[in-house]
C-alpha positions, 0 to 999 in steps of 0.5 A: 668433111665426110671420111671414114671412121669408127663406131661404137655400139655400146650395147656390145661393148663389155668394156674390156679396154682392149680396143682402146690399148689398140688404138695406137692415136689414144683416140678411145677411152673407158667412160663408165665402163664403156669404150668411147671414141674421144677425139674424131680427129685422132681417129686415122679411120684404119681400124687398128682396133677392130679386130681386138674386140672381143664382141664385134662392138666396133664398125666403120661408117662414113660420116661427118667428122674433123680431118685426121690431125696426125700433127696432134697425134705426134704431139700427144705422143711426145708430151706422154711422159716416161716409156712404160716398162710392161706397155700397159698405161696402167704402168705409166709414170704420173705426178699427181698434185691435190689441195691439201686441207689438214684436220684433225678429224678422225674418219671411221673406217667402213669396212663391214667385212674380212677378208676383202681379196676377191681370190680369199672370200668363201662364197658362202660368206653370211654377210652375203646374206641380201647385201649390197656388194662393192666390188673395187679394183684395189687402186681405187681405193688409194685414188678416191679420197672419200672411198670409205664414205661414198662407196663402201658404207653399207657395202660388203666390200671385196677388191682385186686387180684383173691384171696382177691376180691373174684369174679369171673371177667370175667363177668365184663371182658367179659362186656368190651371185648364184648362192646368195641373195645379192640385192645389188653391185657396184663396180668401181675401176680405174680408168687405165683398160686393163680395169676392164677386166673387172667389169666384164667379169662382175657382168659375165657373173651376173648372167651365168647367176642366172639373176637380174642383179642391178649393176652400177659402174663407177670409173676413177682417174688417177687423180681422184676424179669421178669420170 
């Protein structure tokens, strides 16, 4: 059929996940650091999350898509587990279960540098000096379980969480970019939209460095997984 219902222009999109915190359907999500829409048919074309965006990514238009499906909707609704405490879906209760190997190998640690807080780094660090940099939100580490050797190997590591800290890091970022010779950044977040907050910080640093620092963004479920 032919309705009315969202678009997203990922060119403006800085990934903050406000439009998807929003959306009270769950119709968008955060893929690799972009806002997308989901499920069509959980998109009610009334645009609840228009106005959260910050950079005026999100448009209607009037095309082919599934009917709105409120029955599905309400039955998202009702099997979400526990009420969240703080309305963040970063808060929300989850039971996650893995295949457990057991070994008896001892995995070394990657850590190249300390400290790693974000807030606790001094700029001119001299392992800034032409470096790689990883810069996680601090779940990640505990939700990937090959963290140290697919991310931080070779990486100067610093981590922080945007919704805890409560600063704004691009201040501090932009400091690092703009002193050091940074030959690259890789950001890795979780999936919930508040980790949002961490990609639009690094992207904000990079362009008031001044510097074209290639950027890479990775994105983690809970449970591990490489969205």
């Amino acid at each position: 059929m032919i309705r009315r219902i969202i678009t997203i222009d990922e060119e403006k999109c800085n990934g903050c996940g406000l439009c998807a915190a929003a959306c009270h359907e769950g119709a968008i999500g955060i893929v690799d650091g972009k806002a997308k829409l989901l499920r069509e048919d959980y998109c009610d074309g009334l645009g609840d999350c228009l106005p959260a965006c910050p950079t005026n990514a999100i448009s209607f238009e009037e095309r082919e898509a599934p009917a709105y499906n409120e029955a599905a909707v309400l039955a998202a609704r009702k099997a979400a587990e526990a009420p969240l405490p703080c309305g963040c879906p970063g808060s929300a209760c989850q039971s996650i279960s893995h295949d457990l190997r057991v070994s008896d190998v001892c995995v070394p640690s990657q850590l190249s540098n300390f400290p790693v807080q974000i807030k606790l780094l001094p700029p001119g660090a001299p392992y800034f000096d032409d470096a790689d940099l990883l810069i996680a939100a601090d779940c990640t580490a505990f939700a990937y379980g090959n963290f140290h050797h697919d991310f931080m190997q070779g990486r100067v590591t610093m981590i922080g969480c945007p919704k805890l800290d409560m600063v704004d890091y691009s201040e501090k970022l932009t400091q690092i970019f703009k002193n050091n010779p940074i030959r690259s950044v890789t950001v890795i977040r979780m999936t919930v939209p508040c980790c949002g907050g961490l990609s639009y910080a690094v992207k904000t640093a990079i362009e008031n460095s001044g510097k074209d620092i290639p950027l890479h963004i990775v994105t983690v479920s809970p449970d591990g997984q490489i969205i």
